[in-house]
N, C-alpha and C positions, 0 to 999 in steps of 0.2 A: 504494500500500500504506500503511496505514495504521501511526499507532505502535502499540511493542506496550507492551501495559499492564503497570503494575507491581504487586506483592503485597509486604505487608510477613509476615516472618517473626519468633516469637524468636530473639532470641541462643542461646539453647539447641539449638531446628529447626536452626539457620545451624551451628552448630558439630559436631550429627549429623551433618546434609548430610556436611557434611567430611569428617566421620570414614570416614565409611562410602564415600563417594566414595574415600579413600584405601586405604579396606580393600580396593577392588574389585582394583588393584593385585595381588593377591595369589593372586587367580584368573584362568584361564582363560577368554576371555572371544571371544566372537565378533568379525567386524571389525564389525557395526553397534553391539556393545553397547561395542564398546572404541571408536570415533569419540564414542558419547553420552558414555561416562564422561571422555572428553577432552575435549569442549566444557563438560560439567559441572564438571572441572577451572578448566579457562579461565576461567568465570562465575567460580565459587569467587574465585580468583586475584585477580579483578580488583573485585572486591566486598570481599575484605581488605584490599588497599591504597587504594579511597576510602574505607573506616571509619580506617586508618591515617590519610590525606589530614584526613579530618572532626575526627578528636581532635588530629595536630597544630593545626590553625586556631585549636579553641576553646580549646588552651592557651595558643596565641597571645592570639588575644582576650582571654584574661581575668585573663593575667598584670600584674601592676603596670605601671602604663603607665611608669612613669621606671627600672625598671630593668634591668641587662644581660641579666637572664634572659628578658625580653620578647623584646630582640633575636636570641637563643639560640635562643630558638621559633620567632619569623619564619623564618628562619635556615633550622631543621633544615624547615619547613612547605614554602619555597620548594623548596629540597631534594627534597621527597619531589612533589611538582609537577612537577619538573622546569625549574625558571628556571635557567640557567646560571651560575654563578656570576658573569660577566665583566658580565651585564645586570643585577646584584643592586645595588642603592642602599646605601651602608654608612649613611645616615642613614636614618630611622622613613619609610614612605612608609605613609598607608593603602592596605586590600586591600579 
């Protein structure tokens, strides 16, 4: 099987999707259309926390390299990644 391809959306489409995914919620809903509106949830879900993941990094990246707020960002980026704290380098390692 092959990959499945991917399509870029606006941020606008991306944040309807959502809306409207969350409005389904509120109706009555078959079990094939409520399985779909759960996987479309899921997607959802997991597509907000790598744009979360992507804007930690580039604030990382682009903060002052000498100061504590760099380390701050690293920090919260490993964080949101999921690196353990206990495997986390307290000095600057590049990523």
């Amino acid at each position: 099987m092959g990959r499945e391809q991917q399509i870029q959306i606006s941020t606008r489409a991306f944040r309807d999707l959502y809306l409207l995914v969350i409005a389904l919620d509120d109706y009555e809903l078959d079990y094939d259309t409520r399985e779909l509106v759960q996987a479309l949830e899921m997607a959802i879900e997991s597509k907000l926390e790598a744009m979360a993941r992507r804007q930690a990094f580039t604030e990382y990246k682009i903060a002052e390299p000498s100061t504590e707020d760099r380390e701050t960002k690293r920090q919260k980026y490993l964080e949101l990644v999921g690196v353990h704290r206990d495997w986390r380098s307290q000095k600057e390692t590049p990523l």
